[in-house]
N, C-alpha and C positions, 0 to 999 in steps of 0.2 A: 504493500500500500504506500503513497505515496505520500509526502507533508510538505504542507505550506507553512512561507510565511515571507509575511510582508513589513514594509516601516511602520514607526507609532510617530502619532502626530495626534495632541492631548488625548481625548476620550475616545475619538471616535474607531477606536479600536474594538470600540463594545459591538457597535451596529456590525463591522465589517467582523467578525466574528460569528456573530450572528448571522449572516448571510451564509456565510463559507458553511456553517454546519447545518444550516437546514437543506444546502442543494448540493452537498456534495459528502463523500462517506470519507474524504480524507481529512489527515488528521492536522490539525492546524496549529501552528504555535502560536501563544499573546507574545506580541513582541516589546520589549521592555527596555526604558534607556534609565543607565546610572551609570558611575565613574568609569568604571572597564568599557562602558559601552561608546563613551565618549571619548576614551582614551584610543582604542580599538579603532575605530571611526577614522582619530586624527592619522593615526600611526599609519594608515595605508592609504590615505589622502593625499593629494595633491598640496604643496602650503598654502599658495593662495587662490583657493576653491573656497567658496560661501561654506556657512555654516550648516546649512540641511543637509549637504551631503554627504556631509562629515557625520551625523546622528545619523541617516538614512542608512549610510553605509555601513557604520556600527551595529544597528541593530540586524542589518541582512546578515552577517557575520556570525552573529552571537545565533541567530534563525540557523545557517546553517551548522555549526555546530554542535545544534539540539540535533540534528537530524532531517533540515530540511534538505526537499531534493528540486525541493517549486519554489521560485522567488516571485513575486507580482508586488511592482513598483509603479506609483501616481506621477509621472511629469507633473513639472507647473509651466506656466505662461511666460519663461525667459529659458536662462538660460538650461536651469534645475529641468527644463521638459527633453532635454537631449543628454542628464545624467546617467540614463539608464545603460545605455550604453558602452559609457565609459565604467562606470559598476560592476558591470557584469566582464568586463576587459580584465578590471584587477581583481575578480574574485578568482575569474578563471587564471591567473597569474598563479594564485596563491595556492591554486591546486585544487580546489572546490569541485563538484561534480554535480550540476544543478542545471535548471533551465528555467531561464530567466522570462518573463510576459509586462511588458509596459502599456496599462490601461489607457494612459493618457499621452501624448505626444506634442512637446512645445504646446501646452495647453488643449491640443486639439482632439476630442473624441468622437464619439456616437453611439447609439444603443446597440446598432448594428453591430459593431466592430465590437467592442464589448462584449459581446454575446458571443461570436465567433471565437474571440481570444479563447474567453472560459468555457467552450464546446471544445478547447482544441487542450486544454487544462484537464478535464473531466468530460468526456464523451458520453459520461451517462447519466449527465446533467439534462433533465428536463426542462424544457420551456417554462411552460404553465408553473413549473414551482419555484423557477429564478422570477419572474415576475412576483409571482405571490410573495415571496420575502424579501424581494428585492422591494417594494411598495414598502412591507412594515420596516425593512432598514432605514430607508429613505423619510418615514416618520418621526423614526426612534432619532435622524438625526435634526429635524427639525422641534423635536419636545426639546433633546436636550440643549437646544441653542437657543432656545425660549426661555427655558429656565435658566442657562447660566447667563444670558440677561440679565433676568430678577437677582440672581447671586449677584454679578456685578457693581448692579447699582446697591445692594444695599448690606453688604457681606461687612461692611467696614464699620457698619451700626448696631450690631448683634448685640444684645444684653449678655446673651452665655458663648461667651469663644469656641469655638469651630463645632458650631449649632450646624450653620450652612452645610461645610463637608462632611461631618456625618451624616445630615440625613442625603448630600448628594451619594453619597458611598454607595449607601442602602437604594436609590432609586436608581444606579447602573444595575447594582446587583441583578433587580428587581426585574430592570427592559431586557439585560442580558437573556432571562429566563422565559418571555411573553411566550405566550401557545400563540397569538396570532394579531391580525389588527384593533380587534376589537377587544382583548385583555392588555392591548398597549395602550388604547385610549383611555381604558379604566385606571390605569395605572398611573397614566398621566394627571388625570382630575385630581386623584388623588392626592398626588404628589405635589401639583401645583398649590392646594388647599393645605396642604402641611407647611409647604414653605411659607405662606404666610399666614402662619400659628406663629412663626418665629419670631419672638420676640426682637424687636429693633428700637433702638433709640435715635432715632432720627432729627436731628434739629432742622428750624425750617431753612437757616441760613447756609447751610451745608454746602463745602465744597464741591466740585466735578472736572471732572478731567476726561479729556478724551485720547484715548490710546489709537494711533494708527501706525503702518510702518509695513512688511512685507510679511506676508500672509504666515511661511512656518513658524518666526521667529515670535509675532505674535500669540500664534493658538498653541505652540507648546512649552509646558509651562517650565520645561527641562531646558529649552534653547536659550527664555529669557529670565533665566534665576530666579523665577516664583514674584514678577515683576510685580504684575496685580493684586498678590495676597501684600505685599509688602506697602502696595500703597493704602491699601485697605486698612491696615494695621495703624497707618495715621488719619483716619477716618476719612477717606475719599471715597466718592461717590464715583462709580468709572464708565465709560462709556466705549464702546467698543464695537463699530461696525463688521468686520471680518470674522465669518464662520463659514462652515459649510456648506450650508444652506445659502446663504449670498454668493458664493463662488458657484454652486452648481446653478443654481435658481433666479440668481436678479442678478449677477456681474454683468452679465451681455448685456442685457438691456441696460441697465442703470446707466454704465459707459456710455451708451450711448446718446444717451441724456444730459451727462456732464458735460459732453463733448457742446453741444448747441446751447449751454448755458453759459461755460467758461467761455469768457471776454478774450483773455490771453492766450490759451490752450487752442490748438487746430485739430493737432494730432497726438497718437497714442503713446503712450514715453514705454510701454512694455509693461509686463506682471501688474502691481497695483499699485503704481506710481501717478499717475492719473486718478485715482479714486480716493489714494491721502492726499492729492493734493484739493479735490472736490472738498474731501473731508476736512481739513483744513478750514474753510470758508465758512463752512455750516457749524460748525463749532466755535467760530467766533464769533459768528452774526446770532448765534443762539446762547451767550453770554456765557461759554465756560469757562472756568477759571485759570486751567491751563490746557497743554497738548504734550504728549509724550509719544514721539515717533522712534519706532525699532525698526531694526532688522540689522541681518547677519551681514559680517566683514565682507566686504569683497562685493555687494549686489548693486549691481551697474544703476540698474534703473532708480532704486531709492536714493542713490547719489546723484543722481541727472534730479530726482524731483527735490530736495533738501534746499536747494538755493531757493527756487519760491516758496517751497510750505512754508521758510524764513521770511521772507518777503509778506507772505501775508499775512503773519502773525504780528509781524509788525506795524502793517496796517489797522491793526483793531487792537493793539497793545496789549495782545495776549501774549504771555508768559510759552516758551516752546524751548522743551529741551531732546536732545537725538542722543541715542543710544545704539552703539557698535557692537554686537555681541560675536562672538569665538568661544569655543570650547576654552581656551585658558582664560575667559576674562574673570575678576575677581567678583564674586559673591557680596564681598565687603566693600569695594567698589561701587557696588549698581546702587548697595544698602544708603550709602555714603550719600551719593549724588539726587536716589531719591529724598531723602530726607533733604537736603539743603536746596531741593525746589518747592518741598512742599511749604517750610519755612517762607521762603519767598515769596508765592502766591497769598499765602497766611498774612503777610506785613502786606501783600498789595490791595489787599480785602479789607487790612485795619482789621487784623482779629487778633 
């Protein structure tokens, strides 16, 4: 029999797990990043290659090691959409014995092609039941990007400390397990009506911030040192456009929106450089108190966009600080620099 495994990129590891074991009998590894894995990652890395490839590649590593013999890796929309390739070059270097499937390419997919790949993965994959759990995975990931919304904004005001992630714990546990769409729905209500049981202390004058910057380094909480829980800890309110659900569901179209609105902008700058800098606009004109733009070493397009997100932040005298992340950057560092911005928005507020 045959084992999968693919990268981790935050939660949604839950859904694509889910998927894999309702239409397929092979056996699949959760893919997991800590120290080795990021060390791992760097050690057979290129030095200056962005920072997802480096965790991506870590984790396919640590997958084949358990036993895997199938890799299936996401491209994104720059350059990261042509790393499979190069992945599957230094795996097969290092002596590996696998066969590698790239779902997406330079951004570019379809259900078509898709389907063909994992018909060509598992032959005795039925139709009718990749649809049927392919719909509840595609659920599972818009509940949980609704809810960790609700976490976001308001995780930094909990009466009892880490209320939020345990009962998030217990609500992956929970969608992991669903028999089907309609025990995930139930599951959802549920959960949504628990989370706000949750005691918050919420003052009305409350800070917010809006987090934008390049899609991996954002959503995984390993690539940006636990960035979110840390500003949370000095009671910010946070806001956060990029999930799953906006890249599969509204990227295309939204861009194309930004595009006939933005005065300055004509054309597309690559990956999500165009939509922090959208974002950018709408978070000053909607009066947040500051902006915190990420992403990993080395990514072309978030450097092409960095000069105006500056530019317009300057315009409406909001506060905007950028964060470079790398597997060696310092913990105590990102700790450091958040604190001494929140401090500054704090004195720009008069609080």
């Amino acid at each position: 029999m045959h084992t999968i495994s693919f990268p981790k990129m935050a939660d949604y590891d839950v859904p694509a797990l889910y998927l894999f074991r309702h239409v397929t009998d092979y056996k699949i590894i959760k893919p997991i990043i800590n120290l080795n894995t990021m060390e791992t990652g760097s050690k057979h890395s290129p030095d200056f290659v962005c920072a997802p490839f480096k965790y991506t590649l870590g984790t396919l590593i640590n997958g084949l090691e358990l036993g895997a013999d199938i890799l299936i890796q996401f491209g994104g929309g720059c350059r990261y959409g042509y790393y499979a390739s190069l992945q599957e070059e230094i795996l097969k270097d290092l002596g590996y014995k696998f066969k590698m499937y790239n779902l997406v390419t330079a951004g570019h997919t379809d259900i078509k092609r898709i389907y063909k790949i994992i018909k060509e993965i598992d032959p005795n994959i039925k139709l009718r039941r990749l649809i049927r759990y392919g719909i509840v995975a595609m659920k599972m990931v818009k509940y949980m990007d609704i809810i960790d919304n609700y976490i976001r904004e308001n995780i930094g005001f909990e009466v009892v400390k880490g209320s939020f992630i345990k009962l998030k714990s217990k609500m992956l546990c929970d969608f992991s397990k669903c028999k089907g769409l309609i025990h995930l729905k139930r599951l959802y209500r549920k959960y949504k009506k628990e989370f706000r049981r949750i005691k918050i202390d919420k003052p009305k004058d409350y800070l917010k911030v809006g987090l934008i910057g390049e899609l991996y380094t954002l959503m995984e909480e390993n690539a940006n040192y636990g960035l979110e829980y840390e500003l949370a800890r000095h009671g910010i309110s946070i806001t956060r456009f990029t999930n799953v659900t906006y890249l599969l569901l509204k990227k295309r179209k939204e861009v194309r929106k930004y595009l006939k609105k933005m005065k300055n902008i004509k054309y597309r700058l690559g990956a999500d450089a165009l939509d922090n800098i959208y974002h950018t606009e709408y978070l000053c004109k909607k009066g947040y108190d500051g902006i915190i733009h990420i992403k990993s070493s080395f990514c072309t397009p978030e450097i092409g966009a960095m000069p105006i997100i500056n530019k317009i932040a300057k315009k409406y005298e909001v506060p905007v600080i950028f964060f470079s992340f790398d597997t060696n950057t310092s913990k105590v560092g990102v700790e450091t620099r958040i604190e001494a911005f929140v401090d500054m928005i704090k004195m720009k507020r008069g609080m």
